[in-house]
C-alpha positions in Angstrom: -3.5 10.4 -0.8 -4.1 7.8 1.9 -1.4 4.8 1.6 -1.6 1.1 2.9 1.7 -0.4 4.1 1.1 -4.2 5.0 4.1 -6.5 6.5 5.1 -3.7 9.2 7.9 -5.1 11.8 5.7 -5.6 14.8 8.4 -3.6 16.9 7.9 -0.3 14.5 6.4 2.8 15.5 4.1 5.3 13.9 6.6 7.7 14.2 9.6 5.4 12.5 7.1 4.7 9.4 6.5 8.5 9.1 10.1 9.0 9.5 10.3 6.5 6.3 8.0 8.2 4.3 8.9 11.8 5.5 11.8 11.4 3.1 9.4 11.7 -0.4 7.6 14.6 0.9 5.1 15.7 3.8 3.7 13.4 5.9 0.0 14.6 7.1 -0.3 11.3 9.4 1.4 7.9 9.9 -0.7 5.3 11.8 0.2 1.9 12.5 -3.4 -0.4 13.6 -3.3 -1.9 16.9 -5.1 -4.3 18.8 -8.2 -3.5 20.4 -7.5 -5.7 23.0 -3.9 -6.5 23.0 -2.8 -3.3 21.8 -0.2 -4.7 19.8 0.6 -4.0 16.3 -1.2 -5.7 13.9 1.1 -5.5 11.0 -0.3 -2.9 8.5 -0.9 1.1 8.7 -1.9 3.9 6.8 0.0 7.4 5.9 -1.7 10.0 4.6 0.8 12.8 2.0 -1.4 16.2 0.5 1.0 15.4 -2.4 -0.3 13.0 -4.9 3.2 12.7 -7.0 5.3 12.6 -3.7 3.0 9.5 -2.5 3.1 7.5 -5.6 7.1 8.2 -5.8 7.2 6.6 -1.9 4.7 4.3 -3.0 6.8 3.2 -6.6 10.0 3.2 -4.1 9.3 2.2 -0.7 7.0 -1.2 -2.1 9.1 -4.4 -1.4 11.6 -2.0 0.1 13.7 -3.9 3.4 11.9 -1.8 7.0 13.8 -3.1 10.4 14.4 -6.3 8.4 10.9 -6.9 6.6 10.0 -6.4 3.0 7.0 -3.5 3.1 3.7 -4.0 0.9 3.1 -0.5 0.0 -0.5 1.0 -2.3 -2.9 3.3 -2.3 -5.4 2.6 -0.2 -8.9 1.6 -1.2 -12.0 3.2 0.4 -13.7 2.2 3.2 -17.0 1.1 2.7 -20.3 1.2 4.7 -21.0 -2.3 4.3 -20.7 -4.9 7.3 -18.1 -7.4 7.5 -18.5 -10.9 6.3 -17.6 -13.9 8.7 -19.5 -14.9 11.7 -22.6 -16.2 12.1 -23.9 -19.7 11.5 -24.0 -20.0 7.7 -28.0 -21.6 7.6 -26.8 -24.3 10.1 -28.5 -24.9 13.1 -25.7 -25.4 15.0 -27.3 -24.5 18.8 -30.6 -26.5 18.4 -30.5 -29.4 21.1 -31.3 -32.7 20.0 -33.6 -34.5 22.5 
């Protein structure tokens, strides 16, 4: 099962959030999502567990559970899907035409 954990201490590590999780059952993979450009954390990971009743225990117990001083928000993760992002573009204005 592939978990989202939202409201990650920005000083965590991958390994410390698979540490936390490592004590429901095996962790496959613990990844906390960095800045492209910064590199820094941004907050939120995923963890992956083979075991689907170990990984809704840790989810049950580990949501609004205290991490390095912040409360987690812990579910399963929803799919990814193919479709592109909304937000950019100009929204039907003409916002670059020059006036003359």
């Amino acid at each position: 099962m592939n978990i989202y954990v939202a409201n990650i201490p920005f000083k965590a590590t991958s390994d410390q959030l698979k540490g936390l999780f490592e004590a429901f059952g095996e962790v496959s993979s613990a990844k906390i999502i960095l800045d492209k450009f910064t590199q820094r954390s941004r907050g939120f990971g995923f963890v992956e567990m083979n075991d689907d009743t170990a990984a809704r225990q840790a989810i049950d117990e580990l949501n609004g559970s205290d991490f390095m001083g912040k409360n987690l928000v812990v579910n399963e993760a929803r799919p990814r899907t193919d479709a592109p992002r909304s937000g950019g573009g100009n929204r039907g204005g003409n916002f670059n035409r020059r006036n003359y």
